[in-house]
C-alpha positions in Angstrom: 4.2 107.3 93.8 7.5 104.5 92.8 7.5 101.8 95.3 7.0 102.9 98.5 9.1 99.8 99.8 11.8 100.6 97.9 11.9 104.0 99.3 12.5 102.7 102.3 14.8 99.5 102.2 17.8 99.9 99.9 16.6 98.6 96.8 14.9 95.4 95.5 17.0 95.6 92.5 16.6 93.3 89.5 19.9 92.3 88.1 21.4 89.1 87.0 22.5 87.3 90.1 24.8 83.6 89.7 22.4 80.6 89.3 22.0 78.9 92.8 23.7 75.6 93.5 23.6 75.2 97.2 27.3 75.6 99.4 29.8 74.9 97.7 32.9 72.9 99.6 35.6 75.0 98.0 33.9 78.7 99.3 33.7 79.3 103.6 31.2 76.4 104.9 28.0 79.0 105.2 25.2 77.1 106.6 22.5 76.5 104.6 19.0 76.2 106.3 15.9 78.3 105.3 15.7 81.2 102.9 16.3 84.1 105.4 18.8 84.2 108.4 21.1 86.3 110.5 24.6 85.4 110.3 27.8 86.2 111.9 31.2 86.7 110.5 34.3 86.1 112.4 37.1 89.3 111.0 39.7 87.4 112.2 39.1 83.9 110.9 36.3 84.3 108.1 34.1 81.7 109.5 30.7 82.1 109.4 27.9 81.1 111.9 24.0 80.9 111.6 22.7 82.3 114.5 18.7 82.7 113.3 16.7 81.1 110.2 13.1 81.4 109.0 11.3 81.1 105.7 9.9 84.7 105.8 11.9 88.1 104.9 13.6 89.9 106.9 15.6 93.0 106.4 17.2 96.0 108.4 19.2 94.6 111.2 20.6 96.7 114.2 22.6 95.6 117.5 21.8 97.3 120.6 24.2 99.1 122.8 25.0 96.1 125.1 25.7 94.0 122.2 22.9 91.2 123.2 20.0 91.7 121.3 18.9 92.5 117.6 16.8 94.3 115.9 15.1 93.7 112.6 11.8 94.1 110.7 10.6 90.0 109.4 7.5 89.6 107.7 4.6 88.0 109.6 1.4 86.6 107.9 1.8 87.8 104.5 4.0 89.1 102.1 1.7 92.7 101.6 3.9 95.6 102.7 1.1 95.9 105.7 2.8 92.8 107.1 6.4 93.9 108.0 6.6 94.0 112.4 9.1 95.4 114.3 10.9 92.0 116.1 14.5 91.4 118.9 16.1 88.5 119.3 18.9 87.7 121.4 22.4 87.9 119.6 22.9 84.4 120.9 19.9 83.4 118.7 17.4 83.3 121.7 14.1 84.2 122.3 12.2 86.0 119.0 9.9 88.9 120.5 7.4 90.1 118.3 7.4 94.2 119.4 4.5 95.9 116.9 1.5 93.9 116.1 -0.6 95.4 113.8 -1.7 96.0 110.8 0.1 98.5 109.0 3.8 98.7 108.0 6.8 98.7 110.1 10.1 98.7 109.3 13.7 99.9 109.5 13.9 99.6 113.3 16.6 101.7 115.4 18.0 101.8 118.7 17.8 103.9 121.3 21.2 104.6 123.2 19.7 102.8 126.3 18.6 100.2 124.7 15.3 101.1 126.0 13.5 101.7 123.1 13.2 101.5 119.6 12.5 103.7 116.6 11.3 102.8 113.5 8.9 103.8 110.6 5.2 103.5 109.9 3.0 103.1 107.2 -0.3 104.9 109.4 -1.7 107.3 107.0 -0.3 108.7 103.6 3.2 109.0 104.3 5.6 106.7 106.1 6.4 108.7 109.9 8.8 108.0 112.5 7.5 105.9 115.5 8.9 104.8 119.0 8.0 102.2 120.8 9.2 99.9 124.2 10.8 97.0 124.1 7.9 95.3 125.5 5.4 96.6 122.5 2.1 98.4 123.0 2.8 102.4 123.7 3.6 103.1 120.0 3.9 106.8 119.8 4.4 109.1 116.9 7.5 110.6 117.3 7.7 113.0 113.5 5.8 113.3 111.0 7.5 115.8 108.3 4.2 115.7 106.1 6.6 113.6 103.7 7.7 110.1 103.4 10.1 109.9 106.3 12.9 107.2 106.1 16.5 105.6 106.6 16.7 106.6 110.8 19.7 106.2 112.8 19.8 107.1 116.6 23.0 107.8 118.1 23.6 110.4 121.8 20.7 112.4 121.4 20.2 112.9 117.4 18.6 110.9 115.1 19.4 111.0 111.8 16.8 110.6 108.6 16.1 111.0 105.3 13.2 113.5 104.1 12.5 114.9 100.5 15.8 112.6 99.6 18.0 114.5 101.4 19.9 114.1 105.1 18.2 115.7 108.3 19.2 115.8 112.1 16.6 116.3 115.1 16.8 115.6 118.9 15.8 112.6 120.3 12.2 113.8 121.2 11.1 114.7 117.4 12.0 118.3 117.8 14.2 120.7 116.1 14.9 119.0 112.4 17.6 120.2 110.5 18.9 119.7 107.3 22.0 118.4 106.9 22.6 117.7 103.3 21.4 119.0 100.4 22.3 116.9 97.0 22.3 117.8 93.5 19.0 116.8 91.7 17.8 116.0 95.2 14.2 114.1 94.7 14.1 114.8 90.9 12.7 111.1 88.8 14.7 109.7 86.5 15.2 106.0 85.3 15.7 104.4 88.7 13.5 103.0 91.3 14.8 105.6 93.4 14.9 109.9 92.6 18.5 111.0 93.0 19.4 112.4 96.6 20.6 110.6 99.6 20.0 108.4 101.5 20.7 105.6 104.7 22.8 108.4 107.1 24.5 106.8 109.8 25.6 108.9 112.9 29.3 108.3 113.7 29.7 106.4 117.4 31.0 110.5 118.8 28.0 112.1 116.7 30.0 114.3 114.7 30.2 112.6 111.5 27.5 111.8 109.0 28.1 108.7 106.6 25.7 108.4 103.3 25.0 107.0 100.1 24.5 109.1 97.0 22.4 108.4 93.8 25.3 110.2 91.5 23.6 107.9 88.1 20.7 106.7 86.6 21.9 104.8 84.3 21.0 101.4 85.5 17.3 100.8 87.3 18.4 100.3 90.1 20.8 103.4 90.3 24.5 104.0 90.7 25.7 105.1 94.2 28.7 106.6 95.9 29.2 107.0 99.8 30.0 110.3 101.3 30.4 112.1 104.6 29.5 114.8 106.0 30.0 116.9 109.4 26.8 116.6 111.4 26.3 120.6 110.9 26.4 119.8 107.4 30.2 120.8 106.4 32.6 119.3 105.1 31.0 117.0 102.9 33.5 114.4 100.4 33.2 111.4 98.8 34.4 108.4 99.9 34.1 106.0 96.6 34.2 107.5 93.3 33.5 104.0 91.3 28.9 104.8 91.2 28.5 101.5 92.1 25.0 100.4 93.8 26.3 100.2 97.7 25.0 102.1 100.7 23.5 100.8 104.0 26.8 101.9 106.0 27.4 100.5 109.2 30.4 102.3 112.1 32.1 100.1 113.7 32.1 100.7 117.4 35.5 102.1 117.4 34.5 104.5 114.3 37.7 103.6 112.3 35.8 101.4 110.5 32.7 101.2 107.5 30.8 98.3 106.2 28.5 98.8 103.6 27.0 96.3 101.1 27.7 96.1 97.6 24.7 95.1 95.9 25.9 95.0 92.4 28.6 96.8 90.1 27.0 97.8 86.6 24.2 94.7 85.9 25.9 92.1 87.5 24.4 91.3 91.3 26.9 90.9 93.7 25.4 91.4 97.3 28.5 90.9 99.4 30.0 93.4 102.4 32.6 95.4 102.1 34.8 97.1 104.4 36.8 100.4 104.6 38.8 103.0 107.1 36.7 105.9 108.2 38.3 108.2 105.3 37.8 105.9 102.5 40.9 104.1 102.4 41.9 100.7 102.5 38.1 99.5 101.0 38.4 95.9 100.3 35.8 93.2 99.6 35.3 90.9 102.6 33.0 88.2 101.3 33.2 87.5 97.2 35.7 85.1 97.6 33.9 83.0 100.6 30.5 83.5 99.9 29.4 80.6 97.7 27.1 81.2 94.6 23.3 82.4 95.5 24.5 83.7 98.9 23.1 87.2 99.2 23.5 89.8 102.2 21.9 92.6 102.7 22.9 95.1 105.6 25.4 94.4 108.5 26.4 95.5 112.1 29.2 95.1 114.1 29.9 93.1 117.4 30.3 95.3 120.0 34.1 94.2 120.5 34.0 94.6 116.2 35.4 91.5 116.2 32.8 90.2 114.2 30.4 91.7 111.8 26.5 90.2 111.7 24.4 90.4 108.6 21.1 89.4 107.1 21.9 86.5 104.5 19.6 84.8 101.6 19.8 82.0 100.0 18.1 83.4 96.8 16.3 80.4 94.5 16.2 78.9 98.3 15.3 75.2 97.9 15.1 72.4 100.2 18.2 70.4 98.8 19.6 66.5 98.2 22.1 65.5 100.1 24.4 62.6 100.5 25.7 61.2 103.8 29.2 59.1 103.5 30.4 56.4 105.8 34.1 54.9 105.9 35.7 52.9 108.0 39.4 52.8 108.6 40.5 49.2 108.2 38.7 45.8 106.2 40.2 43.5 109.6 40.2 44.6 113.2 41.4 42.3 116.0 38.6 41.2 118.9 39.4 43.9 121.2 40.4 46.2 118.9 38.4 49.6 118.3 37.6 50.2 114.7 37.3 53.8 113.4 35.0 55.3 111.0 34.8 58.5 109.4 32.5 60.5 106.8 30.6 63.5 105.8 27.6 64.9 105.1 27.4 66.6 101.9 26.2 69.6 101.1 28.2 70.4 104.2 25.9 70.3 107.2 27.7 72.1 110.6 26.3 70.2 113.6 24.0 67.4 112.3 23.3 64.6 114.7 24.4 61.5 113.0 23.5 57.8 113.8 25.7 55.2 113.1 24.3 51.7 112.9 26.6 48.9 113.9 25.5 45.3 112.8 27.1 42.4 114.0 27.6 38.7 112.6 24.6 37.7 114.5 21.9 40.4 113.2 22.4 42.5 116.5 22.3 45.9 116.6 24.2 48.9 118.1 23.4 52.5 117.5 25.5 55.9 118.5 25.1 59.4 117.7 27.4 61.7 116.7 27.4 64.9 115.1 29.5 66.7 111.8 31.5 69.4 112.4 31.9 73.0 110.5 33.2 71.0 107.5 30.1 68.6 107.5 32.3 65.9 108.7 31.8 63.4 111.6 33.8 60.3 113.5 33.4 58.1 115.2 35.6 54.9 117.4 34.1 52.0 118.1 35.0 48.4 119.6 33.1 45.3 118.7 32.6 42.7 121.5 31.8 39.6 119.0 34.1 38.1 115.9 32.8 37.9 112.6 31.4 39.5 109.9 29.8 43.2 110.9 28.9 46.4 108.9 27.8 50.3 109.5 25.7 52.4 108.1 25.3 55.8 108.7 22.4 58.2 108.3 20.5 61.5 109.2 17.0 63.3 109.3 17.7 66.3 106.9 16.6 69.7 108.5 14.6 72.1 107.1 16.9 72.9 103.9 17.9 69.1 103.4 16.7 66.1 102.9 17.5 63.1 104.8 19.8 60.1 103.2 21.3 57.0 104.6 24.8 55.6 103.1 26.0 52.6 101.7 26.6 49.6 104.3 30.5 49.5 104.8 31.9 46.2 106.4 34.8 45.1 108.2 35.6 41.8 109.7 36.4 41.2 113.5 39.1 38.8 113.5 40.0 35.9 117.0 43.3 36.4 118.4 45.7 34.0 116.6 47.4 31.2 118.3 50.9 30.3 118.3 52.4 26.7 116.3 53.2 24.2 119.1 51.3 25.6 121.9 48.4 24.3 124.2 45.0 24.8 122.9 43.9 28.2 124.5 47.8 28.7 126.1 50.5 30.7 124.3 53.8 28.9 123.9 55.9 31.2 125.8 53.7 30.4 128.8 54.3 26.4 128.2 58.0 26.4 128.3 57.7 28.7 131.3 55.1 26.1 133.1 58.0 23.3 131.7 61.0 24.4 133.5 58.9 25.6 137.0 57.5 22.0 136.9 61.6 21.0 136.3 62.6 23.6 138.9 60.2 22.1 141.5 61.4 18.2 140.5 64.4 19.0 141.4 63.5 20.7 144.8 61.5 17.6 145.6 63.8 15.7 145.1 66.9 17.4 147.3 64.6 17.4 150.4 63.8 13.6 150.2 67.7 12.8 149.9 68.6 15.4 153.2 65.7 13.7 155.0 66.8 10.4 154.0 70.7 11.0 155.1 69.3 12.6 158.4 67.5 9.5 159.4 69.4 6.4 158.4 73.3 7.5 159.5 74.1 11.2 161.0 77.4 9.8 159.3 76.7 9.9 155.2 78.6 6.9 153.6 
């Protein structure tokens, strides 16, 4: 038997892929943490979010009906095939749940309509079979075993849709009454990919009546040349909707079903990885994520939001490293008035989305003042700050790294905080204005003085005046 694990999950293909340098500033910020993580990317903007990260591998992702939790299959303990488990997590990036536990190999999870349970295959015996299981774990039942390898399910209404002897099959929702749907030239005949020709990955159209696949149609390469097609889910009328035998597949509907995104994982020898997006006939296909993603960024399968406003994916980082970085620190002005607020401004670079910062203000007498900020999507941070003393004072800024950084600290940038200056000609510690105001009062009051010591004066002495 060819690899059993590429049986199962599209392909572990081995292709040239671009030599990894980290994010790039010029491509969409995509956050760089550990090797493996689930992302989210925004249709409307192209910004991407990290929502989940871990060192281990993790593959086949699916969003429940309610659009709040994932499914995925993450390896756990190992990296044998007997350690893939069945895991949720909420779409918010909450609380991981570990749902099998055992060990043998589980993988491919799917939902069930509800939301209640999951389906998803296992490695129990000689051939991989199709399992079901609560939410909670425990109660894993056997729910088909064809007496072949069984892969590729996809639960929609009451079907589920699979892949047997390298073909496309339908049964209810309770194991019973299999079908075949497709039935592919060559289907399950060897040749010189990892795969036999056939199809494979069907994905049940939100109203059930549709079928979308991919197709080996060449074996030219090792990894094999696809096409996507779709098919009626009693099996007629079947077309293809890319003719270019590209390796793609692992379709995903958008709610709506107007929509397909599949993943491109290379064209010819040359690994591309990146999601791609389509009408529900084929038209309009168009490459979402070559021009953003930077080098080394991989993804693997996708699934829309429930409003399909966004599309989530499983991302690598492939060559992952934990990598250098550089933290900046500027400040807006060499002088700043007592009083005045002084601003300062830098980066972290790679760019690092939501890093705490801590700026360290020094001042002319060796204290110390310390305040956090943190860098936004760009990797950038600011900060404004006032100084209560005059003198000489400088800031430094630095961070802790995280677990695909390292820390740094900048260089020390100074500024001088200068005393209010004071006027030529005034009083020591008075302005002038305020002296030649305090200079005609004192004139004004003279004056005053002086008229009621002449009334009294004329009052007293005469009643007459002279």
């Amino acid at each position: 038997m060819r690899s059993l694990r590429s049986s199962v999950l599209l392909l572990t293909l081995s292709f040239s892929l671009p030599a990894f340098v980290g994010p790039a500033c010029a491509e969409a910020t995509v956050p760089y943490l550990e090797r493996w993580g689930i992302y989210g990317l925004d249709l409307g903007s192209g910004g991407i979010e990290l929502i989940y990260s871990c060192p281990e591998e993790i593959s086949g992702l699916g969003l429940n009906g309610a659009g709040d939790m994932f499914a995925f299959s993450k390896m756990i303990g190992g990296e044998g095939e007997e350690f893939w488990e069945i895991c949720t997590l909420g779409a918010d990036g909450g609380v991981l749940f570990r749902v099998t536990d055992n060990g043998f190999m589980d993988v491919y999870p799917a939902w069930s309509p509800d939301g209640s349970r999951i389906a998803f295959l296992s490695m129990r015996g000689e051939t991989l079979d199709i399992y079901v299981a609560g939410l909670e774990g425990g109660g894993e039942e056997l729910l088909y075993d064809s007496g072949f390898h069984d892969a590729d399910i996809h639960w929609v209404g009451g079907k589920i849709a699979f892949t047997r002897n390298s073909q496309t099959w339908l049964m209810d929702e309770d194991g019973t009454g299999a079908a075949q749907v497709t039935d592919p030239p060559r289907a399950g005949e060897w040749g010189n990919s990892v795969l036999p020709f056939g199809d494979y990955d069907p994905r049940i159209s939100p109203d059930g009546s549709k079928i979308v696949f991919e197709r080996m149609v060449d074996d030219g390469s090792p990894h094999g040349n696809y096409d996507l097609y779709m098919v009626n889910a009693d099996g007629s009328g079947e077309e293809a909707l890319t003719e270019n035998g590209w390796t793609q597949g692992l379709a995903t509907w958008s709610h709506s079903g107007e929509r397909i995104a599949y993943i491109v994982s290379a064209v010819g020898a040359e690994g591309r990885y990146d999601i791609h997006l389509m009408n529900s006939d084929g038209s309009d296909s168009r490459d979402l994520t070559s021009e953003i993603f930077p080098p080394g960024f991989l993804a693997h399968c996708a699934a829309f939001s429930q409003d399909d406003s966004r599309i989530y994916f499983i991302g690598e980082w492939w060559g992952w490293k934990v990598l250098e970085s550089t933290i900046y620190c500027f400040t807006s002005s060499s002088e700043v008035n007592l009083g005045d607020p002084i601003t300062v401004t830098g980066s972290i670079q790679p760019p690092v989305t939501g890093a705490s910062v801590t700026l360290t203000y020094t001042g002319p007498g060796g204290s110390k003042v310390t305040r956090a900020v943190n860098t936004g999507q760009d990797g950038s941070y600011g900060d404004s700050y006032e100084p209560q003393e005059a003198g000489l004072w400088r800031v430094e800024a630095s961070w802790e790294g995280d677990a695909g950084h390292q820390s740094s600290s900048s260089q020390p940038s100074e500024f001088t905080v200068l005393e209010p200056e004071e006027p030529p000609g005034g009083i020591p510690g008075f302005p002038h204005g305020s002296m030649v105001i305090g200079l005609l009062l004192g004139a004004l009051i003279i004056w005053a003085s002086r008229e009621r010591v002449s009334g009294r004066v004329y009052g007293v002495v005469g009643r007459n005046p002279p």
